[in-house]
N, C-alpha and C positions, 0 to 999 in steps of 0.2 A: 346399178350397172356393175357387173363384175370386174372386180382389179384385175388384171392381165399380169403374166409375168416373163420374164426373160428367162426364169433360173427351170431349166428341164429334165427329167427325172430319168431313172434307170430304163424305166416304162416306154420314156418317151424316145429316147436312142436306141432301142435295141433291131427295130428294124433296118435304122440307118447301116448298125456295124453290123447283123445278118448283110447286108447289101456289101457293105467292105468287104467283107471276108467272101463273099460269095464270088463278086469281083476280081476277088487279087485270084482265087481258084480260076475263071475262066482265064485271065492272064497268062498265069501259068502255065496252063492245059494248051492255051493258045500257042504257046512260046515266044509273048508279047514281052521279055523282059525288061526293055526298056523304060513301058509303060510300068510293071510291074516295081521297078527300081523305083517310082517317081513318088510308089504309096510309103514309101521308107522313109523315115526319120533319120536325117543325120548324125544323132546318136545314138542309133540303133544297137540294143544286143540282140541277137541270133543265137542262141542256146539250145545245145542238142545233148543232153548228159547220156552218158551210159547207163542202163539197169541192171541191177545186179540181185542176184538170188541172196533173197537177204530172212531168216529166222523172223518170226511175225512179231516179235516182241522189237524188232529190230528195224520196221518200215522208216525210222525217219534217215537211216542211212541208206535206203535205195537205187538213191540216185546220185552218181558223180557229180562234186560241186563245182562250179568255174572259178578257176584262182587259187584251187587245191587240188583236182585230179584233172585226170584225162578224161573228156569229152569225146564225143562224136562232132561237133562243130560248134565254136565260141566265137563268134565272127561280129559283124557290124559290116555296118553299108560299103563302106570299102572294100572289105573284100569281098562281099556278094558281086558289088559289080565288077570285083577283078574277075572271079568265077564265070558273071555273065559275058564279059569280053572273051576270054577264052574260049567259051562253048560257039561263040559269033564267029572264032575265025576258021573252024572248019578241020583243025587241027589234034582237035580232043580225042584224041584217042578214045576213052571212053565214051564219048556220045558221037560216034563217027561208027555205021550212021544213026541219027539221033534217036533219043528213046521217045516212046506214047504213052504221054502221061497223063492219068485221070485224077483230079484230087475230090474227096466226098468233104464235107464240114459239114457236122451235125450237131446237135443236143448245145447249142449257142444259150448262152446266159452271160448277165452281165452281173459279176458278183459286184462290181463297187463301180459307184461315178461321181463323182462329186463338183460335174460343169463343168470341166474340160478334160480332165482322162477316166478312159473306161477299163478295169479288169475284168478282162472276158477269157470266157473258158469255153471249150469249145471240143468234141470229140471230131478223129480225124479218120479216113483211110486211105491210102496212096496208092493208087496201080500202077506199075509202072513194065512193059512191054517193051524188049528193045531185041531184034533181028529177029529171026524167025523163033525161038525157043528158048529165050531168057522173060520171064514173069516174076514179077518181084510184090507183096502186097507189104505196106506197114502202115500198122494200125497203133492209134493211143489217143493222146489227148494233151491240146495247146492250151498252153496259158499266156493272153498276150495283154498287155498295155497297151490302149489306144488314146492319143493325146491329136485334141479336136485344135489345129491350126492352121490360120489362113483361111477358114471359113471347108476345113478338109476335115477328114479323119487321117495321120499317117500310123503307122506302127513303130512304135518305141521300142518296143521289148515282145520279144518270142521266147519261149520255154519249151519245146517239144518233147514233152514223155513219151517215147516211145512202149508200148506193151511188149516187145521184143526183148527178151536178153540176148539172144545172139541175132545178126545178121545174116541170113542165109546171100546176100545178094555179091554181087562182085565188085561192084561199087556205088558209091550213093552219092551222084552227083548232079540231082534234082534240088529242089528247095520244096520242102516243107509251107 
């Protein structure tokens, strides 16, 4: 009779966090934020660095670090839901009225798991459509932490490289 085990492999989670990640995109897209808030980790980091045109001998400085430069967004659960409550009361200048937002998640791998957090990497593309004549696309690729508790997936940690060095948009106040 074969020994059965508890202990499950990169193999065996990758459809679960395909499913997570898939999830939190219809959330999203949906404009379900509160649900959306619920897959967050209360010690969540939210990391969005700047890229920067950087000499090829020079890639490991490409990207703004947290806690030494300026970011695009260095957040956590808190203030995501501050962000979410302000867009909820109608008063957001910037999403009044609200943007159409599509997010893609592709090319999912689980580079490390070792039984309860997953580092997964992940390619992204955002559309984001707001009044008649603002189109905004941004493309790259996440790197997230997912830490399995309560019988859940939540998200510890976000990375968003953006492929953009400049922003062409007016504002960015969607979530990634």
């Amino acid at each position: 009779m074969p020994v059965t085990s508890n202990v499950r492999s990169k193999q065996d989670v990758r459809g679960e966090i395909e499913d997570f990640l898939y999830l939190e995109a219809d959330l999203l897209d949906d404009r379900r934020y509160e649900e959306w808030l619920e897959l967050l980790h209360d010690q969540l980091e939210y990391v969005v660095p700047l890229r920067r045109n950087v000499h090829s001998q020079e890639t490991g400085s490409e990207f703004t670090r947290s806690g030494h430069d300026v970011l695009w967004f260095d957040e956590g659960k808190v203030t995501l839901t501050q962000r979410v409550e302000q867009i909820r009361t109608g008063l957001h200048w910037a999403e009044e009225p609200i943007s159409r937002v599509t997010h893609f998640v592709t090319n999912v791998r689980v580079a490390d798991f070792d039984g309860t957090t997953a580092e997964v990497s992940a390619r992204f593309l955002v559309y984001r459509n707001r009044v008649d004549t603002e189109t905004d696309l941004f493309a790259g690729r996440r790197r997230d932490t997912l830490v399995w508790q309560d019988d859940r997936w939540l998200l510890r940690k976000r990375v968003v490289n953006l492929d953009q060095t400049v922003l062409l948009a007016k504002n960015i106040t969607f979530f990634f």
